[in-house]
MIBA-453325 format. One record per residue: residue number from 0; x, y, z of N, C-alpha, C in turn. Coordinates in nm, 2 decimals, padded with zeros to 4 digits. Example, Ala and Ser with C-alpha at 12.3 -4.5 7.8 and 13.67 -1.06 7.14 Angstrom:
- 0; 01.32; -00.57; 00.78; 01.23; -00.45; 00.78; 01.32; -00.33; 00.78 $
- 1; 01.28; -00.22; 00.71; 01.37; -00.11; 00.71; 01.29; 00.00; 00.79 $
//
This chain:
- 0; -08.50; 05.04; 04.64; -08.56; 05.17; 04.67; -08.70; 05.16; 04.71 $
- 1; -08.74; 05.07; 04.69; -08.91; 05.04; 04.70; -08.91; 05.02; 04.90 $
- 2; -08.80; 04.99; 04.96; -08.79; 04.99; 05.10; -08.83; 05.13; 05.14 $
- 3; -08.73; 05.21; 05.10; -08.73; 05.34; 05.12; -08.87; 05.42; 05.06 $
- 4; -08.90; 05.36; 05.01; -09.05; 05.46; 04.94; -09.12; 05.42; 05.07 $
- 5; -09.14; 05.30; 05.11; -09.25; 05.27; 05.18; -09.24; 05.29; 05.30 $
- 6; -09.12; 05.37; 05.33; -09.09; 05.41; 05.49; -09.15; 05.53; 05.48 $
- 7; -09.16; 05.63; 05.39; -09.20; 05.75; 05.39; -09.34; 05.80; 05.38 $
- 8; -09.36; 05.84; 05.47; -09.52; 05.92; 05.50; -09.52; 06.04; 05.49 $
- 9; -09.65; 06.04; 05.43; -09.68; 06.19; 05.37; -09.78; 06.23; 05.47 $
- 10; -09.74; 06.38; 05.57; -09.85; 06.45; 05.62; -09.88; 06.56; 05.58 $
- 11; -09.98; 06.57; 05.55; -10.09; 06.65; 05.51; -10.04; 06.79; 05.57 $
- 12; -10.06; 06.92; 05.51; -10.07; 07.08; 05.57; -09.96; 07.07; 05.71 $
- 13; -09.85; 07.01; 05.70; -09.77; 07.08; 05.73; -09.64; 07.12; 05.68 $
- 14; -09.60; 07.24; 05.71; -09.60; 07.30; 05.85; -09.70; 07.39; 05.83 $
- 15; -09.77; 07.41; 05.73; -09.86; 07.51; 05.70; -10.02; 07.43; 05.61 $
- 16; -10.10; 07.48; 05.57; -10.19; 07.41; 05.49; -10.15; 07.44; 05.34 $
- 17; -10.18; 07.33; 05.27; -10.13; 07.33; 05.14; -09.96; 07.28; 05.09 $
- 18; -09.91; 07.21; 05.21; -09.78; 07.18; 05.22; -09.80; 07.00; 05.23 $
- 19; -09.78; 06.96; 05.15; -09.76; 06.80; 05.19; -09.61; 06.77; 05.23 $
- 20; -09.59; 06.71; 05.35; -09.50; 06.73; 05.42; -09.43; 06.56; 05.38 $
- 21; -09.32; 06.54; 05.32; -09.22; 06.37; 05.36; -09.15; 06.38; 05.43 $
- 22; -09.22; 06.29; 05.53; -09.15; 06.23; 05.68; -09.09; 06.15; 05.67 $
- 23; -08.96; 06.16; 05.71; -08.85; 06.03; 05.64; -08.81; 05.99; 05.78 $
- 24; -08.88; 06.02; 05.91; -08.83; 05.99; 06.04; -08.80; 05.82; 06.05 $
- 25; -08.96; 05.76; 05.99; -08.92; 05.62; 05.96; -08.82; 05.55; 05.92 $
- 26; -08.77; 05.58; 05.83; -08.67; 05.52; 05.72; -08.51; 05.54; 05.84 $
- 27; -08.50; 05.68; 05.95; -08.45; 05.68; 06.01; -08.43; 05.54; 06.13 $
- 28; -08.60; 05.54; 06.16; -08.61; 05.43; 06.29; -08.56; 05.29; 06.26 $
- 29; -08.57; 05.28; 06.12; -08.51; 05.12; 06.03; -08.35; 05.12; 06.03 $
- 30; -08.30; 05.06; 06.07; -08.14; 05.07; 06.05; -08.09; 05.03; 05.90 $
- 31; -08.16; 04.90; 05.83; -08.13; 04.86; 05.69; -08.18; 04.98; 05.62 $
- 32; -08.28; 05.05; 05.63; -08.31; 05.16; 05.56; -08.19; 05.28; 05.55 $
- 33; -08.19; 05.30; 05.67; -08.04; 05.41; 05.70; -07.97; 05.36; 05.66 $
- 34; -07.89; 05.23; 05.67; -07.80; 05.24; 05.60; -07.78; 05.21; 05.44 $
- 35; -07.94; 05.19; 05.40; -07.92; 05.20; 05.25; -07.92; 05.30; 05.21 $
- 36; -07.97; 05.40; 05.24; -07.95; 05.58; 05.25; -07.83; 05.60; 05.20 $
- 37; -07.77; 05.58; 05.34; -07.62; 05.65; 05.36; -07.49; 05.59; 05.26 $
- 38; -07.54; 05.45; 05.21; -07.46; 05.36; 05.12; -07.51; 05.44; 05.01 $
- 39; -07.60; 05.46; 04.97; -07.65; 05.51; 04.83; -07.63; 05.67; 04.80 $
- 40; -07.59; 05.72; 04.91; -07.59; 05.91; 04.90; -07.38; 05.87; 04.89 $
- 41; -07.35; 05.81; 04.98; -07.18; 05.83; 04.92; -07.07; 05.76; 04.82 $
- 42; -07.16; 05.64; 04.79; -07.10; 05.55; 04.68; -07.05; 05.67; 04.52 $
- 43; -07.18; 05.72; 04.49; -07.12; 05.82; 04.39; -07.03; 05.90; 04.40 $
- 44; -06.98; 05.94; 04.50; -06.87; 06.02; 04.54; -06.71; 05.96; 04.60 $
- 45; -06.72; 05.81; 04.58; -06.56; 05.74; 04.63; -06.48; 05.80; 04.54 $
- 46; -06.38; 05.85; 04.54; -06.25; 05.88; 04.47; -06.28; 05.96; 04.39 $
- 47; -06.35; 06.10; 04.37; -06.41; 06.19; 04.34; -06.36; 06.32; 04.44 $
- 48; -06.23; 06.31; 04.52; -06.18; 06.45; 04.56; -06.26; 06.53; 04.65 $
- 49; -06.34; 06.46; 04.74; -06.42; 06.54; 04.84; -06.35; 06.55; 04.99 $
- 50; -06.37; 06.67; 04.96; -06.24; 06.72; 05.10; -06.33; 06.75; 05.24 $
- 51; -06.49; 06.77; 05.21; -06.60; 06.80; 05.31; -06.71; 06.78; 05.25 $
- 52; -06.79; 06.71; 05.37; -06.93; 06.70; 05.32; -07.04; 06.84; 05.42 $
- 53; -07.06; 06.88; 05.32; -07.16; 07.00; 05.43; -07.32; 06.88; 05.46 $
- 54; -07.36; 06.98; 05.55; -07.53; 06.91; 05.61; -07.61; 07.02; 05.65 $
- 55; -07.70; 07.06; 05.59; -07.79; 07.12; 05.65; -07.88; 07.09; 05.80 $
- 56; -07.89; 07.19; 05.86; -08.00; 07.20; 06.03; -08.13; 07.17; 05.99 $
- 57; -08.18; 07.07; 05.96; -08.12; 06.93; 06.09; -08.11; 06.84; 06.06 $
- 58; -08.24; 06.82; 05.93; -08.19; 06.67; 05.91; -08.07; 06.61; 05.78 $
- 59; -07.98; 06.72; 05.73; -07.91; 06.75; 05.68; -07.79; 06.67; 05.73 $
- 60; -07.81; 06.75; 05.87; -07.73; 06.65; 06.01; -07.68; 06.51; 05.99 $
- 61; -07.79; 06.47; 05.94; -07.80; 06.28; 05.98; -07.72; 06.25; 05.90 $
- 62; -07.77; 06.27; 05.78; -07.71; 06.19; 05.66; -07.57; 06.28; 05.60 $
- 63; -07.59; 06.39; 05.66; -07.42; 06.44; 05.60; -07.31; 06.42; 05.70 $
- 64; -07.34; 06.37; 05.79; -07.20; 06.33; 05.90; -07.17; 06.20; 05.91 $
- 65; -07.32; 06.11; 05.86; -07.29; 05.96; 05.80; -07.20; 05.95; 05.71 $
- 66; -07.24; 06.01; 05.58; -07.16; 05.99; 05.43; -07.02; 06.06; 05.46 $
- 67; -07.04; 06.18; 05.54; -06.88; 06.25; 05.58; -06.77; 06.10; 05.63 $
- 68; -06.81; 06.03; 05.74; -06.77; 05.94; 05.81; -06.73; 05.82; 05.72 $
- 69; -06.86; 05.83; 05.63; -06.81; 05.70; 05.51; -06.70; 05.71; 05.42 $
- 70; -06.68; 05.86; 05.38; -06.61; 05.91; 05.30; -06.46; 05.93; 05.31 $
- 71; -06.43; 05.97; 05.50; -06.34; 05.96; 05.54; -06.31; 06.15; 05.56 $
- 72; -06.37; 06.19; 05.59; -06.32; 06.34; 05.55; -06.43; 06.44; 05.67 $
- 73; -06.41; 06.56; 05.67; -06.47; 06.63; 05.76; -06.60; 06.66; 05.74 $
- 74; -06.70; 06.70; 05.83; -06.84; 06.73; 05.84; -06.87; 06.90; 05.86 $
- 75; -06.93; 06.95; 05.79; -06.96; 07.13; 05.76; -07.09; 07.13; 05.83 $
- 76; -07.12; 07.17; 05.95; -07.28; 07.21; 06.00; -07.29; 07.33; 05.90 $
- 77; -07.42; 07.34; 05.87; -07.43; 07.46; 05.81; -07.60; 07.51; 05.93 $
- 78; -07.60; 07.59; 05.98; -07.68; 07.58; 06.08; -07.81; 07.74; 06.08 $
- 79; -07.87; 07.72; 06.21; -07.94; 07.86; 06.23; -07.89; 07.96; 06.29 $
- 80; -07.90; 08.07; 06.27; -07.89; 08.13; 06.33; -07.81; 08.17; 06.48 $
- 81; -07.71; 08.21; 06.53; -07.69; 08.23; 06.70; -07.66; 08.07; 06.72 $
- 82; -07.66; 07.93; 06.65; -07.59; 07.83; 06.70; -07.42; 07.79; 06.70 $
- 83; -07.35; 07.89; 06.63; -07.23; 07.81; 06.62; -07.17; 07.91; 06.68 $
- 84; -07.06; 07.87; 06.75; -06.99; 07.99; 06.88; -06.89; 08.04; 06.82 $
- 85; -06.83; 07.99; 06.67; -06.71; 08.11; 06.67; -06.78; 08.20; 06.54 $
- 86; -06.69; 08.29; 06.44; -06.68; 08.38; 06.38; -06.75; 08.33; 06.24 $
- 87; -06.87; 08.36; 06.23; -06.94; 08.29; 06.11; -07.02; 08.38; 05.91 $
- 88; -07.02; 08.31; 05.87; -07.11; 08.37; 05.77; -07.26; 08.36; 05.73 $
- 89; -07.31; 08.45; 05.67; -07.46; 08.38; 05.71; -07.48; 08.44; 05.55 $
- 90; -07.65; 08.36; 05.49; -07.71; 08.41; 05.42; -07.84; 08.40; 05.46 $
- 91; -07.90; 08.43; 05.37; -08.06; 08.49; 05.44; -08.13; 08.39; 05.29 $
- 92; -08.24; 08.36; 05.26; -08.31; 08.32; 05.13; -08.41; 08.27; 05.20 $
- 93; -08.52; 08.24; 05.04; -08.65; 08.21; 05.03; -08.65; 08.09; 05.04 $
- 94; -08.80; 08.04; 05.10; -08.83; 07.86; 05.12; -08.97; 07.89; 05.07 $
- 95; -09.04; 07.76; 05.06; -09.16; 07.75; 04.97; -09.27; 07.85; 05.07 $
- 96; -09.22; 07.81; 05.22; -09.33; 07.87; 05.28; -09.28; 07.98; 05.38 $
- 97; -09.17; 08.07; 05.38; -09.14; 08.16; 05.47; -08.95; 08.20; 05.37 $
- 98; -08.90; 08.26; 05.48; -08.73; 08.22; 05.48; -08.67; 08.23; 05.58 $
- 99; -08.55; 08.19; 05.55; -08.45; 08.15; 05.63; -08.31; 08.22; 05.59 $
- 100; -08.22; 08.15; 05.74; -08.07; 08.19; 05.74; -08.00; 08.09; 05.80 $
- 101; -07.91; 08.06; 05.72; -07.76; 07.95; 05.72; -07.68; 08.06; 05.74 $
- 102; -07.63; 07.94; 05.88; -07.47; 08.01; 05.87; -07.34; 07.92; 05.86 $
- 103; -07.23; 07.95; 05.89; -07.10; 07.85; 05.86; -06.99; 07.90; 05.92 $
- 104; -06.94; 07.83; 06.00; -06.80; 07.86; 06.03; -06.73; 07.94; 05.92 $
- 105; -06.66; 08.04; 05.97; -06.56; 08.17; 05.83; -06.42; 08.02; 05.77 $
- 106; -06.36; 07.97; 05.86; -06.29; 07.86; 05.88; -06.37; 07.69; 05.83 $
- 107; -06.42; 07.68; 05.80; -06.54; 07.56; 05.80; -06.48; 07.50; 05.65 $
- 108; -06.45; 07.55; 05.53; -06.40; 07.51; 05.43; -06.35; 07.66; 05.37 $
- 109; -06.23; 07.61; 05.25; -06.15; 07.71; 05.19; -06.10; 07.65; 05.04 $
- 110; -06.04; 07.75; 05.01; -05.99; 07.75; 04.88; -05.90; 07.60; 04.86 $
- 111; -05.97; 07.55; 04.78; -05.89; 07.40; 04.75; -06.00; 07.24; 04.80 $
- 112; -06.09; 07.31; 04.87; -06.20; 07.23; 04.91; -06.31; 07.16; 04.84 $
- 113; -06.30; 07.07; 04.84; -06.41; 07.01; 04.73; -06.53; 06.99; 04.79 $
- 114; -06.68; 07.02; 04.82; -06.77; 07.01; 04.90; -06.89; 06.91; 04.85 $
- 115; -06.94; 06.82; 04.92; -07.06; 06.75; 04.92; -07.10; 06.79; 04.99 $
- 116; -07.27; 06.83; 04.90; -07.37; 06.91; 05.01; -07.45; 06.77; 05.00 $
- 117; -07.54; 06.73; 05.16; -07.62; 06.67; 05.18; -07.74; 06.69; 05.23 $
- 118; -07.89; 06.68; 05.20; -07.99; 06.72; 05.26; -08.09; 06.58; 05.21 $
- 119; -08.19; 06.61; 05.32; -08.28; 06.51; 05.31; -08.36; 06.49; 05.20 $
- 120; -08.40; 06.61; 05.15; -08.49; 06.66; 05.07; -08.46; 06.80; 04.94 $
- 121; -08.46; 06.75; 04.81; -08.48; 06.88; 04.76; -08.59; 06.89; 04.71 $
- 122; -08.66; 07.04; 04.72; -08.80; 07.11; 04.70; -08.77; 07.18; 04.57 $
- 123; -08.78; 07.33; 04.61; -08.77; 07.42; 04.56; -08.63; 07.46; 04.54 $
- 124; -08.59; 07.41; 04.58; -08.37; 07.47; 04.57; -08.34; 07.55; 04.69 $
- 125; -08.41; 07.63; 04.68; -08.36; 07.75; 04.78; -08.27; 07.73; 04.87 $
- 126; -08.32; 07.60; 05.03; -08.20; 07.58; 05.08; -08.04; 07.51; 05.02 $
- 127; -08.07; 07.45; 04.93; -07.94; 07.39; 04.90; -07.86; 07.53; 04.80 $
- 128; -07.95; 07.60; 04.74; -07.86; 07.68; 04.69; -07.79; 07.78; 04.78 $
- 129; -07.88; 07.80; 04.83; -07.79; 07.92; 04.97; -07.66; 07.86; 05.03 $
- 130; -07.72; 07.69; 05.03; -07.59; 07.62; 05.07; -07.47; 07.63; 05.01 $
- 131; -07.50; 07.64; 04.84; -07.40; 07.62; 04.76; -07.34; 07.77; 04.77 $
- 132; -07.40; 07.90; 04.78; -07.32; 07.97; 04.74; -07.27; 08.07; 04.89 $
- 133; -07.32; 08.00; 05.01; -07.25; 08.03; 05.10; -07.14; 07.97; 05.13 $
- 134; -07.13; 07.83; 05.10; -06.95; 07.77; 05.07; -06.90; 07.79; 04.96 $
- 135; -06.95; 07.87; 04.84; -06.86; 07.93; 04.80; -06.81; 08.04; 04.79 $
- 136; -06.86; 08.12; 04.87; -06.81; 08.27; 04.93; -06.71; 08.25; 05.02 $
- 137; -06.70; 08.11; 05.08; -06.58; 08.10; 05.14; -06.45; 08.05; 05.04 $
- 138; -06.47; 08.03; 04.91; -06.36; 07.99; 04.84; -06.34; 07.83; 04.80 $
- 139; -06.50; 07.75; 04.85; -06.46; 07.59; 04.82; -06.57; 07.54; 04.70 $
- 140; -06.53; 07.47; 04.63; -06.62; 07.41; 04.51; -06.69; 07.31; 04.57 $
- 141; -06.83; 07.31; 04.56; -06.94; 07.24; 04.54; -06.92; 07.12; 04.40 $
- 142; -06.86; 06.99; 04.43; -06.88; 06.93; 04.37; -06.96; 06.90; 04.36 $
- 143; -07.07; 06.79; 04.49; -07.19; 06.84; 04.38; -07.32; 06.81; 04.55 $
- 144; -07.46; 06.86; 04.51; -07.57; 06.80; 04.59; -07.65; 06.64; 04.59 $
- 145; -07.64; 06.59; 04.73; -07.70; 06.49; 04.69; -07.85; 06.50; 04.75 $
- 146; -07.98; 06.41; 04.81; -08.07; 06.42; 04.87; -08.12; 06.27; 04.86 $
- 147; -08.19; 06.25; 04.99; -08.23; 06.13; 04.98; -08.38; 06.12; 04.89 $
- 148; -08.43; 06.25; 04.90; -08.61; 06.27; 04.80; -08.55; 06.43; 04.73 $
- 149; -08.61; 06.39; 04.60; -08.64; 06.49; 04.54; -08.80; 06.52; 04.49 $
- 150; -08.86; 06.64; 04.52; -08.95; 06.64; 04.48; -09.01; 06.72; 04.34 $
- 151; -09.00; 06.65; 04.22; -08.97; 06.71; 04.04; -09.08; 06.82; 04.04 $
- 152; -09.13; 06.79; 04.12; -09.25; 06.95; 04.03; -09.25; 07.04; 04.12 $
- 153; -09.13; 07.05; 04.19; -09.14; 07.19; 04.26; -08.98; 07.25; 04.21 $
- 154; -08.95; 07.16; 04.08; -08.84; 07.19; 04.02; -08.68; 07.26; 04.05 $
- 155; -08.66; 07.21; 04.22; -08.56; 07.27; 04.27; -08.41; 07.27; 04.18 $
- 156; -08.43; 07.12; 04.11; -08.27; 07.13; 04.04; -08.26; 07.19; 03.98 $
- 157; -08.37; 07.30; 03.89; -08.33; 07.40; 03.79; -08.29; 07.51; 03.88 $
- 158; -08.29; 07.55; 03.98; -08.22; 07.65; 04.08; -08.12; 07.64; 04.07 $
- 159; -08.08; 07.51; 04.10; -07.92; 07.53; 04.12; -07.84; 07.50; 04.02 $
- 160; -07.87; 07.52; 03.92; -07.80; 07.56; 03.77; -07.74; 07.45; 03.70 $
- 161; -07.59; 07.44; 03.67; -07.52; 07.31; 03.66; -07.41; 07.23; 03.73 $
- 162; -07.49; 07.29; 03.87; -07.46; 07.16; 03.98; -07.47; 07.02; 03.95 $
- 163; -07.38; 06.97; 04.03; -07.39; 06.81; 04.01; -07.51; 06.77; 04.10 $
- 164; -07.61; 06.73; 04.04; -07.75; 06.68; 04.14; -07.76; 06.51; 04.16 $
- 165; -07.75; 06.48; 04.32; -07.80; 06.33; 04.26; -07.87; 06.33; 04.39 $
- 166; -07.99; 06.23; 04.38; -08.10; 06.21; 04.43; -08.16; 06.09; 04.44 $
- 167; -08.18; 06.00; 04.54; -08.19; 05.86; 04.55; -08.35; 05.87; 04.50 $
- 168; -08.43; 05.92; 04.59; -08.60; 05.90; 04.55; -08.67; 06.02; 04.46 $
- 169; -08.73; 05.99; 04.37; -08.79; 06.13; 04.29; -08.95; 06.08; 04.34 $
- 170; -09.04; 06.18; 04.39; -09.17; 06.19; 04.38; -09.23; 06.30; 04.31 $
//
């Protein structure tokens, strides 16, 4: 893990001032890094009944269509706004510094669906909870969230209640 810590750069005030920003683009540009990522986010979940891995817009993207692919099973964009072309769901929620709206195919997962949610980063919760309970408005269990960083003092895993949480990097 000490690879992965040292790929990560911290920029200052963005996207806003007072926001310390983890740039994990590096750890992207490293291939051994990526792929110790993507080995380490799906190993906990072999033969654990995951029927979909969802991913958050964008960088949700990366690493949940990786682990989907590792896993063997289908990939859930969960996206912005006006990007997906057919008949969708959306929620709206708070982020540390504005909010936001996820949406999902109505068809995307269903009743009997086991879901791995994947994101780069948990903060505050907010996005991954919206995640969680917009795939379950469609009828599929959230087995559980993973993240490549977690950040503990912005205490996002108490949001999401008694979800299954796992998290490669804590800062």
């Amino acid at each position: 893990m000490d690879r992965l810590i040292a790929k990560i750069r911290d920029i200052p005030d963005f996207p806003k001032p007072g926001i310390l920003f983890k740039d994990i683009t590096p750890v992207l540009q490293d291939p051994l890094s990526l792929r110790l990522v993507v080995d380490h986010l799906h190993r906990p979940f072999v033969g654990q009944g995951i029927t979909a891995v969802a991913g958050m817009e964008a960088r949700g993207f990366i690493f949940g269509s990786l682990v989907a692919w590792q896993l063997g099973v289908s990939f859930v964009p969960l996206r912005k706004p006006g990007k997906l072309p057919y008949d969708v769901k959306s929620i709206q929620y708070d982020l540390e510094y504005g909010s936001a709206t996820l949406e999902v195919h109505t068809d995307a997962v269903g009743e009997g669906d086991r879901v791995l949610i994947i994101d780069d980063l948990l903060a505050t919760g907010g996005t991954a909870l919206a995640s969680c309970e917009l795939l379950e408005s469609l009828g599929a269990e959230v087995a559980a969230c993973a993240f490549m960083v977690e950040l503990v003092a912005l205490r996002g895993r108490e949001r999401l209640g008694q979800r299954d949480i796992h998290s490669l990097l804590h800062f």
